[in-house]
BAKE-750175 format. One line per 5 residues: number of its first residue (from 0); their letters; for each residue x, y, z of C-alpha. Coordinates in pm, 1 decimal, always signed. Example, Ala and Ser with C-alpha at 12.3 -4.5 7.8 and 13.67 -1.06 7.14 Angstrom:
<atoms>
0) as) +1230.0/-450.0/+780.0; +1367.0/-106.0/+714.0 .
</atoms>
This chain:
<atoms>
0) xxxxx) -3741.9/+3241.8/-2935.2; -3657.3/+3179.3/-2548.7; -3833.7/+2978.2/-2327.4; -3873.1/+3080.2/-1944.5; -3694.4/+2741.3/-1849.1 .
5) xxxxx) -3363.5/+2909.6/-2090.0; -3070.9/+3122.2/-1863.9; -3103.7/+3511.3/-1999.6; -2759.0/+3609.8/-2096.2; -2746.4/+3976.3/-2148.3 .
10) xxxxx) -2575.1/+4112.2/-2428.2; -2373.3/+4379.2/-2267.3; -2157.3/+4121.7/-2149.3; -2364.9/+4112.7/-1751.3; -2273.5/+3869.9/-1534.5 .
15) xxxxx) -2468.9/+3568.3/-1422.3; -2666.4/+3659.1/-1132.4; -2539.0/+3288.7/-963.2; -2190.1/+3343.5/-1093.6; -2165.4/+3701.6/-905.8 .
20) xxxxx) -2300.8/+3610.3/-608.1; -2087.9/+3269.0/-564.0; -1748.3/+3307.3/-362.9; -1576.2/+3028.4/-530.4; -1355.8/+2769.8/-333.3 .
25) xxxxx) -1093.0/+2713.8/-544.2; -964.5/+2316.9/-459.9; -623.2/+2186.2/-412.3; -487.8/+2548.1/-323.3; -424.4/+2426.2/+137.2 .
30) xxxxx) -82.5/+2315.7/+268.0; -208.2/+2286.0/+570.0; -28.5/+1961.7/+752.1; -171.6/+1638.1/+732.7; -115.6/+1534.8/+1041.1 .
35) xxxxx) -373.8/+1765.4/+1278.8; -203.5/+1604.8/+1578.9; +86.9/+1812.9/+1518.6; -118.1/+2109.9/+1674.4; +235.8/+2275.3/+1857.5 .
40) xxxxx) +419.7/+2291.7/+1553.8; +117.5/+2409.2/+1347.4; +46.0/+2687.2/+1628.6; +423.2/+2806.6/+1552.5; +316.0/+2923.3/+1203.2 .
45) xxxxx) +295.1/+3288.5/+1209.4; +130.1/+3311.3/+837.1; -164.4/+3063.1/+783.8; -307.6/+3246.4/+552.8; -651.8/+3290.6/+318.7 .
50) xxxxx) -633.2/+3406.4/-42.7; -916.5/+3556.8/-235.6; -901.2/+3700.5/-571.2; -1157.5/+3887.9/-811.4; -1257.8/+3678.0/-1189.1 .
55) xxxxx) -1328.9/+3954.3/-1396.2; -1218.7/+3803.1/-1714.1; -1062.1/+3521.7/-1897.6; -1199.8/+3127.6/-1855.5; -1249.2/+2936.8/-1488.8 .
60) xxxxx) -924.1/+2761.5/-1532.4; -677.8/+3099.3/-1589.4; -882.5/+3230.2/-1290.0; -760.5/+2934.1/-1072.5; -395.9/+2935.4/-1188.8 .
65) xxxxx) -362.0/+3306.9/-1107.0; -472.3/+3196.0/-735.3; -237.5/+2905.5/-797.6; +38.3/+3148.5/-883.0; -36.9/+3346.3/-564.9 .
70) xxxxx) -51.0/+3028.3/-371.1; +321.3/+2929.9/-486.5; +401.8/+3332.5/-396.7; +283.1/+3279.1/-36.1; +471.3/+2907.3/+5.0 .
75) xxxxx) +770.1/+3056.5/-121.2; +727.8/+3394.7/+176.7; +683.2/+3140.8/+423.5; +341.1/+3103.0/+440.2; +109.8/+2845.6/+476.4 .
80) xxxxx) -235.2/+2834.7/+257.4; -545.1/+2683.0/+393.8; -787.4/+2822.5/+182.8; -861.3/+2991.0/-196.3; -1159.9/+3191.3/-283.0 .
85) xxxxx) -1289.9/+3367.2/-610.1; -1555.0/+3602.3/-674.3; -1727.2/+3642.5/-1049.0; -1765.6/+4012.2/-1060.0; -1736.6/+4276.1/-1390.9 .
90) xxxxx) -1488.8/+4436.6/-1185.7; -1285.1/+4469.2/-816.0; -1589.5/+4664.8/-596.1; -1423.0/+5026.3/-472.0; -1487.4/+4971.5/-108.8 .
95) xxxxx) -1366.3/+4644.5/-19.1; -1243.4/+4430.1/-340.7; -1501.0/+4193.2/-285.3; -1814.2/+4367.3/-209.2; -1950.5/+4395.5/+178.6 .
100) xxxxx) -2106.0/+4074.3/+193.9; -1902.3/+3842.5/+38.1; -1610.4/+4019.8/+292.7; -1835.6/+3911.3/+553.8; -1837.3/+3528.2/+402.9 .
105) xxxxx) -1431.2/+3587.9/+372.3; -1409.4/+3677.7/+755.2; -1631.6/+3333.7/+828.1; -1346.1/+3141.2/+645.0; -1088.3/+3337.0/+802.0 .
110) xxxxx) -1244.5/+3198.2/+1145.8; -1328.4/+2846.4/+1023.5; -951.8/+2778.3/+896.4; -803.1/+2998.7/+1149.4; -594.7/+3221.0/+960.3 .
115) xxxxx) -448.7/+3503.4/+1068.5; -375.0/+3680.4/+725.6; -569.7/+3763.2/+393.7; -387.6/+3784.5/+68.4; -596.7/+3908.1/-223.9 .
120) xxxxx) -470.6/+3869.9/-548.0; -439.2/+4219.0/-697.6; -307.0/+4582.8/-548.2; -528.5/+4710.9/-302.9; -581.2/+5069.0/-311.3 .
125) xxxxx) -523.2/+5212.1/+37.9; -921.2/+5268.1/+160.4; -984.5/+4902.1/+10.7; -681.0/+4757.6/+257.7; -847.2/+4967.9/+537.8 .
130) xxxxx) -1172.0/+4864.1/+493.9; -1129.2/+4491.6/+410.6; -900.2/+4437.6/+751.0; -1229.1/+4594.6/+971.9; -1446.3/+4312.7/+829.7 .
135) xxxxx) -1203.3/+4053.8/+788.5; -1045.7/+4151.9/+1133.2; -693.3/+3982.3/+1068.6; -434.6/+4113.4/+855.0; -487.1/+4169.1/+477.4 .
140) xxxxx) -173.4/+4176.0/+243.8; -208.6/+4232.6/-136.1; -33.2/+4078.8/-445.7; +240.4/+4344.7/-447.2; +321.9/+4367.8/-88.3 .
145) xxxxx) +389.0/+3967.2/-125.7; +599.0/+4015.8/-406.1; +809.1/+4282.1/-231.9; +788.6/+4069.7/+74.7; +943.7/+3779.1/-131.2 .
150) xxxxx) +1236.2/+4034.0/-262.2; +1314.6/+4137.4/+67.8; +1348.4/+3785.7/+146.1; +1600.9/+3717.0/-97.6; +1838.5/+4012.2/-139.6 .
155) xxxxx) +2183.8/+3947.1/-103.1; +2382.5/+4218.9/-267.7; +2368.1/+4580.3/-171.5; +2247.6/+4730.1/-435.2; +1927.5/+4430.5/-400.0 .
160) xxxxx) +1870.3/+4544.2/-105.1; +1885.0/+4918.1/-164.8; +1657.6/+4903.6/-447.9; +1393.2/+4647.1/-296.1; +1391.8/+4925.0/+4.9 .
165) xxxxx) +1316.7/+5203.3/-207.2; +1046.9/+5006.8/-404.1; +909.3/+4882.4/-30.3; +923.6/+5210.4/+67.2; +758.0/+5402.0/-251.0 .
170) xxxxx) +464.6/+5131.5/-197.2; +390.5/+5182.2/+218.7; +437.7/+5557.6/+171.5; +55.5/+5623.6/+54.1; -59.1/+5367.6/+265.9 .
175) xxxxx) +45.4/+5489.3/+618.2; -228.0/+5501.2/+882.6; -231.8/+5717.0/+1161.5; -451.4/+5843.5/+1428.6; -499.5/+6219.7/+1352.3 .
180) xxxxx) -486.5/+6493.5/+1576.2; -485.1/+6269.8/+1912.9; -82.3/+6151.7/+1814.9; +27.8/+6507.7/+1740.0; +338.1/+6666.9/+1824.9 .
185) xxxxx) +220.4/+6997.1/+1998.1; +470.7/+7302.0/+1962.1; +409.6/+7394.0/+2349.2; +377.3/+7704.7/+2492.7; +120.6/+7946.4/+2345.4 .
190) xxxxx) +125.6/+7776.5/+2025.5; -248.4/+7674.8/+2042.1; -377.4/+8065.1/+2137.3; -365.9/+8341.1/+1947.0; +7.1/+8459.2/+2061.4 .
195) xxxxx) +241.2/+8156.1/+1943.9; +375.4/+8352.3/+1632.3; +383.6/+8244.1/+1294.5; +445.2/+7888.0/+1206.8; +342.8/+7743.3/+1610.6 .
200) xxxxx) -28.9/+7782.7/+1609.4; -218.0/+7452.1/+1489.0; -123.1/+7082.3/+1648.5; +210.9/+7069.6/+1538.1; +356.6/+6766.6/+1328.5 .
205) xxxxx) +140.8/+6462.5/+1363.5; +303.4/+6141.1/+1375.4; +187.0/+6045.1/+1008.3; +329.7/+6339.8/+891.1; +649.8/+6259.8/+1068.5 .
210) xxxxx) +685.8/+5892.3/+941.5; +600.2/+6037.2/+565.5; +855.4/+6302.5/+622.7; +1124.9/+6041.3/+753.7; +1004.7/+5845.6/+452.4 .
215) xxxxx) +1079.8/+6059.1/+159.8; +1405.5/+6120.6/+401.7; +1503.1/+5732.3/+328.1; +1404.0/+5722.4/-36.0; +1596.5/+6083.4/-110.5 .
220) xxxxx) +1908.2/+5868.7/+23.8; +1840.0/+5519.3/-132.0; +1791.0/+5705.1/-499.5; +2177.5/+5864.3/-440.3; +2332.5/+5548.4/-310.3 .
225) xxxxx) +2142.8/+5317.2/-628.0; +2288.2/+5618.3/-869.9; +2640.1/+5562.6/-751.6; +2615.5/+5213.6/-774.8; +2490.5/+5245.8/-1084.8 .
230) xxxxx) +2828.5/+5408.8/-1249.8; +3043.6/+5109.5/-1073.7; +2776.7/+4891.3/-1248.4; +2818.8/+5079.9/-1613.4; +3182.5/+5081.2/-1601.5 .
235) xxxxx) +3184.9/+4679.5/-1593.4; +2892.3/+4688.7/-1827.5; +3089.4/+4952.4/-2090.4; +3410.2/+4722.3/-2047.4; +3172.5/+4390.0/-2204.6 .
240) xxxxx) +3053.8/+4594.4/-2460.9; +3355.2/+4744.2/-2586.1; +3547.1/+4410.2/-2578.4; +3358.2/+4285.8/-2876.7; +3177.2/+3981.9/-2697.2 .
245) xxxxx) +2844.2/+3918.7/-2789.5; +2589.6/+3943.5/-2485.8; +2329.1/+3753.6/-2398.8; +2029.9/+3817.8/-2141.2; +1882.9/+3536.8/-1996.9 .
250) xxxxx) +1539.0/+3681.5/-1962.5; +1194.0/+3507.1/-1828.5; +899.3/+3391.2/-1618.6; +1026.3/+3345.5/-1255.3; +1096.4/+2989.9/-1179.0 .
255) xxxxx) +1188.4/+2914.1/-1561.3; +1470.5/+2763.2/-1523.7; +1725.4/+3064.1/-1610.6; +1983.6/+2987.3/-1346.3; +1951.5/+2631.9/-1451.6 .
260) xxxxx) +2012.9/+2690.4/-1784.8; +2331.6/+2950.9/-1736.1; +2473.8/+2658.6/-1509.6; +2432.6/+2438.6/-1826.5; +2562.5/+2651.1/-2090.8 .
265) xxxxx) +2877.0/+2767.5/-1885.2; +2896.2/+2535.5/-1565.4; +2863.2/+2823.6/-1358.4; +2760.3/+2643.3/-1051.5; +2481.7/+2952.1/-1028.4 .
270) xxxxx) +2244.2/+2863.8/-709.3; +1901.4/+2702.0/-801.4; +1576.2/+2621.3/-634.4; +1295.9/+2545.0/-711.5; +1173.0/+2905.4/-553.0 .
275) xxxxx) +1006.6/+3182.8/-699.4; +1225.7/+3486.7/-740.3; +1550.1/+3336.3/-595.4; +1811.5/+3533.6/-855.4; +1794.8/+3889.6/-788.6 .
280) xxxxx) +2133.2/+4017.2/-899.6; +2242.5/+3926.1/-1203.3; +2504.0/+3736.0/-1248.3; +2724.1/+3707.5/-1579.6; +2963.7/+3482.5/-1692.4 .
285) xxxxx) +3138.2/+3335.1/-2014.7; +3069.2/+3075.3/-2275.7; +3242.9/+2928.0/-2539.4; +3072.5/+2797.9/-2850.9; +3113.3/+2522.3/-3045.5 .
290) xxxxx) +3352.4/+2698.9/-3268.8; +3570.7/+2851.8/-2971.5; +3432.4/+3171.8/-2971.9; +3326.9/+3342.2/-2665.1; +2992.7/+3480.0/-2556.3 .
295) xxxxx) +2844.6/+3652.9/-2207.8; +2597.9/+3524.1/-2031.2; +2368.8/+3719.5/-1796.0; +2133.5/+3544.7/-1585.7; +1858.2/+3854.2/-1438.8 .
300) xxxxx) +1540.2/+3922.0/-1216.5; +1236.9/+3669.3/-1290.2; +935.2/+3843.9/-1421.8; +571.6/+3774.9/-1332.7; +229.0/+3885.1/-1414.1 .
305) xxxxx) +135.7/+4191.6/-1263.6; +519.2/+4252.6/-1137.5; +453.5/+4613.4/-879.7; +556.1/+4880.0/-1115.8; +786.2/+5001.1/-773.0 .
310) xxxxx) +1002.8/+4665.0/-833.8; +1041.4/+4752.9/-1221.2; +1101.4/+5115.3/-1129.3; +1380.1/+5038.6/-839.5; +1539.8/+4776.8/-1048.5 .
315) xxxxx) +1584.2/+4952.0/-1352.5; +1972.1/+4979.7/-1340.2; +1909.4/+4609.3/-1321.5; +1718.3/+4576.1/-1617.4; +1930.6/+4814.0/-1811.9 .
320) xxxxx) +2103.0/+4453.2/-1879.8; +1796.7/+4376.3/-2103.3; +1802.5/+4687.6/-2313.9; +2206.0/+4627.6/-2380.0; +2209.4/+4271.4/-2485.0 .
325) xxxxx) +2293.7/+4132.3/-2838.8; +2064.2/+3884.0/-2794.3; +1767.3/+3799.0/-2527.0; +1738.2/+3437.6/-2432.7; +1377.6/+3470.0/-2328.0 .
330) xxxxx) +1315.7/+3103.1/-2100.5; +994.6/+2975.0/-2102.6; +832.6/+2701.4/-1861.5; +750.7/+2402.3/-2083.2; +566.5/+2212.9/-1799.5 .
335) xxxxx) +312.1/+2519.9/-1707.0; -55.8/+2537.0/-1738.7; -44.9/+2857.5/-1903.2; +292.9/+2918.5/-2107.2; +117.9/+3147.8/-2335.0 .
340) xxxxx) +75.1/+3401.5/-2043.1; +402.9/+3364.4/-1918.8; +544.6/+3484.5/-2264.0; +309.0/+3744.1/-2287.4; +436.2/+3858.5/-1925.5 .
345) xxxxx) +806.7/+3879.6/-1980.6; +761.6/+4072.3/-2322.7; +529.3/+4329.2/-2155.2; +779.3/+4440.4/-1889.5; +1029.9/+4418.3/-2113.0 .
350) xxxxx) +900.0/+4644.2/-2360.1; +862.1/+4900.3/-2118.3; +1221.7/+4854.6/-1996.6; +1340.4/+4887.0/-2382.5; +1078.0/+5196.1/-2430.3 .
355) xxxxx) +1194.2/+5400.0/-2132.8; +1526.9/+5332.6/-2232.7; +1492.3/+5460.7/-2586.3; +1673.8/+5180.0/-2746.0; +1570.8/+4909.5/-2991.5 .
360) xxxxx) +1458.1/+4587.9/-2886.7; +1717.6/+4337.0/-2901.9; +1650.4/+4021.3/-3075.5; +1485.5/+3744.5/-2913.1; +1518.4/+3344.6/-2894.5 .
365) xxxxx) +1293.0/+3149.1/-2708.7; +1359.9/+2868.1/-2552.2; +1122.0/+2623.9/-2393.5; +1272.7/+2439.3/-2078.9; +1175.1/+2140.6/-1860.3 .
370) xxxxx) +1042.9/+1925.6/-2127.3; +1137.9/+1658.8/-1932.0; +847.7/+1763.7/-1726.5; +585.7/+1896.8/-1971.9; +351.9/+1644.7/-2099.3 .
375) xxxxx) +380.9/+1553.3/-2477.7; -6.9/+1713.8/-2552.1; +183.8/+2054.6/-2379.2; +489.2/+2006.3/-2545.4; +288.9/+1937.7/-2923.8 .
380) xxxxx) +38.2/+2265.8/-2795.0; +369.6/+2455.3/-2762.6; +560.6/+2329.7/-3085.2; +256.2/+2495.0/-3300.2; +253.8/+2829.2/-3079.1 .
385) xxxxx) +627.2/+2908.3/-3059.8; +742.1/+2726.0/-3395.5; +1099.4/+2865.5/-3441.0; +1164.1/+2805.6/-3044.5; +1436.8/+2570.8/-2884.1 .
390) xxxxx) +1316.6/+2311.7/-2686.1; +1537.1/+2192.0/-2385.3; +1574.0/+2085.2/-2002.1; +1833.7/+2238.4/-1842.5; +1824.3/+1936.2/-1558.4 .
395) xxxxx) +1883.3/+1635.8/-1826.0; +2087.9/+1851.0/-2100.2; +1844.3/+1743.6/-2408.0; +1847.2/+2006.1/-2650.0; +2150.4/+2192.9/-2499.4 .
400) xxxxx) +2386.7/+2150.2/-2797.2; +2132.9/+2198.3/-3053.2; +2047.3/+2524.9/-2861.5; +2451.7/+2601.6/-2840.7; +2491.2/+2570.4/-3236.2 .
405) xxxxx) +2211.1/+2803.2/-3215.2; +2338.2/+3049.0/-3034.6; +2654.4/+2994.8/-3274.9; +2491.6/+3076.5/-3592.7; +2270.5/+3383.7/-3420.0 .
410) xxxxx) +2627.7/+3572.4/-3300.2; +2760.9/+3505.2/-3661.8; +2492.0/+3674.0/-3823.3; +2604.8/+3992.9/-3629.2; +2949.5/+3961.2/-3755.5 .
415) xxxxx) +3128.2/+4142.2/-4017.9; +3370.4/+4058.6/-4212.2; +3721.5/+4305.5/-4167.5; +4075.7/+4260.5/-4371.3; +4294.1/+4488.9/-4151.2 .
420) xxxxx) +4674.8/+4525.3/-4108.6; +4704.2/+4490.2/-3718.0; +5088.3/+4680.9/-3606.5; +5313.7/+4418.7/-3376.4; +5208.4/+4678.5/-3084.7 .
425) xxxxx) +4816.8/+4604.5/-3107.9; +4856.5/+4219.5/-2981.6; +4560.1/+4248.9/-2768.3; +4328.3/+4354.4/-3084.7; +4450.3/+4010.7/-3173.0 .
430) xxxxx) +4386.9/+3805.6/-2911.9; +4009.2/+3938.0/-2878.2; +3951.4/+3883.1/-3297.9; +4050.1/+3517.2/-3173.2; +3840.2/+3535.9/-2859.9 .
435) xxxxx) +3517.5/+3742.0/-2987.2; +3518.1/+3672.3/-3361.8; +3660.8/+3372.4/-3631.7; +3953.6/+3401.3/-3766.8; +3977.8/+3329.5/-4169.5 .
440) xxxxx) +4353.7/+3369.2/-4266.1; +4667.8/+3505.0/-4115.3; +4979.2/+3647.7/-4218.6; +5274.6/+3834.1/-4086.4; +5405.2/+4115.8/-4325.9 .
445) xxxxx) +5685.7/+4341.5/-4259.4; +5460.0/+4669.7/-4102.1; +5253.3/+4386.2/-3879.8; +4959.9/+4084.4/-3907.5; +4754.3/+4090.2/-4188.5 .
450) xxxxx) +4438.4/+3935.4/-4073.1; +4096.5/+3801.7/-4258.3; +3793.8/+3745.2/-3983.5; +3443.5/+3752.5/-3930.5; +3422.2/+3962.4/-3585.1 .
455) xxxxx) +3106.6/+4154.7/-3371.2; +3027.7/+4540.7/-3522.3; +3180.8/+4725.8/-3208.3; +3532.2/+4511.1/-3252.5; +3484.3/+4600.2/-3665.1 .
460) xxxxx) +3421.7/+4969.7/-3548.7; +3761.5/+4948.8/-3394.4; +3940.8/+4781.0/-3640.9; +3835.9/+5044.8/-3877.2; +4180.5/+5253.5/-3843.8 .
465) xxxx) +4372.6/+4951.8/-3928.7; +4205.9/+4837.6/-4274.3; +4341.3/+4930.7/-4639.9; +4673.3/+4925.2/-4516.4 .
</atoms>
C-alpha cells in the first residue's frame, strides 16, 4: 500500500516529473582559463562553446561520460568548454532536441558563459538545427558535424581527405538553408509571362538549388577519384595477401592506444598523441615473432560511439583492411570509465563493415592497454569481463612479450603443414616458407629442395603443385 508522502513511479517506464523538467549541469566538463585576467587571449577563442545532450536511457554516470566524451571531441577541434547540460527526457523532443523551454534555459547559459557555439550530443535532424539556433541565437553544431570537423582536421593523405569531403559533403547536403524565391536566378526576358517558352517560365534556379546541384557535382567526382584510389590500394593489399604473411588489424576505441602499440610491436616510430582520432590512414608495417617469423601489422581509423554512418560509408575502402585480416587486434582502454561500451562500439561498426562486405568475421584478440593507468578495482572489473584478454601498456612495455608469444601461437594455429619438392628455379617460394611459415627439415635432392614446414593456407595453396613429388 502507498502512502501520499511515497514518489509514484509509473509502470510504463514514465519519467519523474522533477527528473524531466531538470536541465542537469553536468560538473567538471569547463576548460575555461583560470586566470580571468587573461581576458585578450580568452577573447581570441573563436569556439567557447556549450554542450547539451538528451538522458534517455542508461544510469546518471554513462549519461555524464557520453558528455565527457563530447567534451574531449570539442578540446581535441579546438574548442573550449565552459559549460555541460543534460535533460531527463523518454526521448530527443522533434522540434528542438530539448523541448522549447528548456532551449530557452540553454540560450540563458549560452549568455551567462558567453559562448558563441552549442554542441548537442546526438545528430540533429535539419528542422531541429534550424529551430534550436533561433532560440539559442549562436551557432549550434551536432555530434556528427564535430566528428567530421575533427577528420577534416586531421587528414593528411589524399585519399583522407577525399573521403572525409565526400562524407562532409553527403552530411551538409540535406541541411542547406536558403532564402527561397527572393535569391533566385531569373531566366530574363519574358520568362515570367505567358510567352517565355517551355522550360523559362517560373523563377529560374534558386540559389539552394544551385549549391545542391554543385553539390552532388563534387560528390559524383570524389566517388570516381576514391574508386581509383581504391585499385592502387587493392593491388598493395592483394600483394600482402598472396605473400603468405599473416595480417593483423589493429582495430579499436579512438584514443586506445593503437599507434602506441604498433610502435611497440614493430618500432615503427608511428605518430602518437594523446588526441582523439589522430590516425586516419592506415599505416602497415612488419613484425617478427619470437620464432623469426614475420607478420603485418595495420594500424586503422579509431572508432567511437555513434561514429556518422557518412564517415563509415566514405571510409569503407579503409575499412576493407578489417574484413581482410587474419587476425583483429581489437585495443581496448584499460584506464576508461566505461570499457564495456567501448568494446561494444568497435564490434558494432565492425560487424557492419564485415556484413556489407560479405565475408566472415576474422578472429579477434583483445587486448587491454594502459594498465599502467587503470586502477587495480578497473583492472580486477576487467579481468572477470574479458577473461581470455591480454593485458598490456604500450608506454612501459608490460605485457608486450607475453602478448608477442601470443600472437605466435594464434598465426600457428592457421598453419598447415606441406612436404613439397621445391625446383632450384622457385628460390623465392623458399625464402617466403622461411619468412611467412617454420621450417621443419630440409634437404637438397637431385630434381630440387625437399622441404618439411608449417606455413599460412594461401602459401600451402601455392605449394600445392609442388607436393608428392
Amino acid at each position: 500500500m502507498t502512502t501520499n508522502s511515497e514518489r509514484y513511479v509509473p509502470s510504463t517506464g514514465e519519467l519523474q516529473l522533477d527528473e524531466r523538467d531538470a536541465l542537469r549541469r553536468v560538473a567538471g566538463l569547463s576548460t575555461e582559463l583560470g586566470d580571468v585576467t587573461e581576458v585578450e587571449y580568452r577573447q581570441l577563442r573563436l569556439e567557447r562553446v556549450v554542450l547539451v545532450g538528451v538522458w534517455t536511457q542508461g544510469s546518471a554516470a554513462q549519461a555524464e561520460a557520453s558528455l565527457a566524451e563530447l567534451a574531449a571531441l570539442a578540446e581535441t577541434a579546438g574548442s573550449e568548454v565552459l559549460a555541460g547540460l543534460i535533460q531527463r527526457r523518454d526521448r530527443p523532443d522533434p522540434a528542438t532536441y530539448i523541448g522549447s523551454g528548456k532551449a530557452a534555459e540553454l540560450r540563458e547559459a549560452v549568455l551567462a558563459t558567453g559562448a558563441d557555439t552549442v554542441i548537442a550530443d546526438g545528430e540533429l535532424t535539419p528542422a531541429q538545427l534550424t529551430a534550436l539556433e533561433k532560440v539559442v541565437a549562436v551557432k549550434v553544431v551536432d555530434r556528427t558535424a564535430l566528428i567530421l570537423d575533427i577528420f577534416a582536421q586531421h587528414a593528411t593523405s589524399r585519399e583522407g581527405k577525399a573521403q572525409v569531403s565526400l562524407a562532409q559533403m553527403e552530411y551538409m547536403l540535406p541541411r542547406l538553408r536558403g532564402w527561397g524565391e527572393s535569391m533566385s536566378r531569373q531566366a530574363g526576358g519574358r520568362a515570367g509571362g505567358t510567352g517565355g517558352g517551355v522550360g523559362l517560365r517560373g523563377p529560374g534556379e534558386t540559389k539552394i538549388e544551385t549549391d545542391r546541384r554543385r553539390i552532388r557535382e563534387r560528390m559524383a567526382k570524389l566517388r570516381r577519384e576514391i574508386k581509383e584510389m581504391k585499385v592502387a590500394r587493392d593491388t598493395k593489399r592483394t600483394r600482402r595477401l598472396t605473400s603468405g604473411v599473416p595480417a593483423v588489424a589493429i582495430v579499436g576505441y579512438t584514443n586506445a592506444g593503437k599507434s602506441s602499440l604498433l610502435n611497440a610491436l614493430t618500432g615503427a616510430g608511428v605518430l602518437v598523441e594523446d588526441a582523439l582520432f589522430v590516425t586516419l590512414d592506415p599505416t602497415t608495417r612488419r613484425a617478427e615473432l619470437d620464432d623469426g617469423r614475420t607478420i603485418v601489422l595495420t594500424d586503422t581509423v579509431g572508432f567511437v560511439r555513434h561514429l556518422p554512418t557518412q564517415l563509415v560509408e566514405a571510409f569503407r575502402s579503409t575499412l576493407e583492411e578489417v574484413a581482410d585480416a587474419d587476425l583483429l587486434l581489437h585495443v581496448v582502454d584499460g584506464s576508461d570509465a566505461a570499457p564495456d561500451a567501448q568494446i561494444a562500439a568497435v564490434r558494432e561498426v565492425i560487424s557492419q563493415v564485415v556484413r556489407d562486405t560479405g565475408v566472415a568475421a576474422p578472429p579477434e584478440l583483445l587486448v587491454v592497454n594502459k594498465i599502467d593507468a587503470a586502477s587495480s578495482l578497473g583492472l580486477a572489473q576487467l579481468r572477470r569481463l574479458v577473461p581470455d584478454a591480454e593485458f598490456v601498456s604500450a608506454r612501459t612495455g608490460d605485457g608486450i612479450d607475453r602478448l608477442r608469444s601470443r600472437l605466435d601461437r594464434l598465426s600457428a594455429e592457421h598453419d598447415i603443414e606441406v612436404d613439397v619438392l621445391v625446383p632450384y628455379t622457385r628460390g623465392d617460394l623458399i625464402a617466403r616458407m622461411h619468412t611467412a611459415g617454420r621450417i621443419v627439415t630440409t634437404a637438397h635432392e637431385p630434381d630440387g629442395t625437399r622441404v618439411r614446414a608449417r606455413v599460412p593456407r594461401a602459401l600451402a595453396a601455392e605449394l600445392g603443385a609442388y607436393a608428392d613429388r
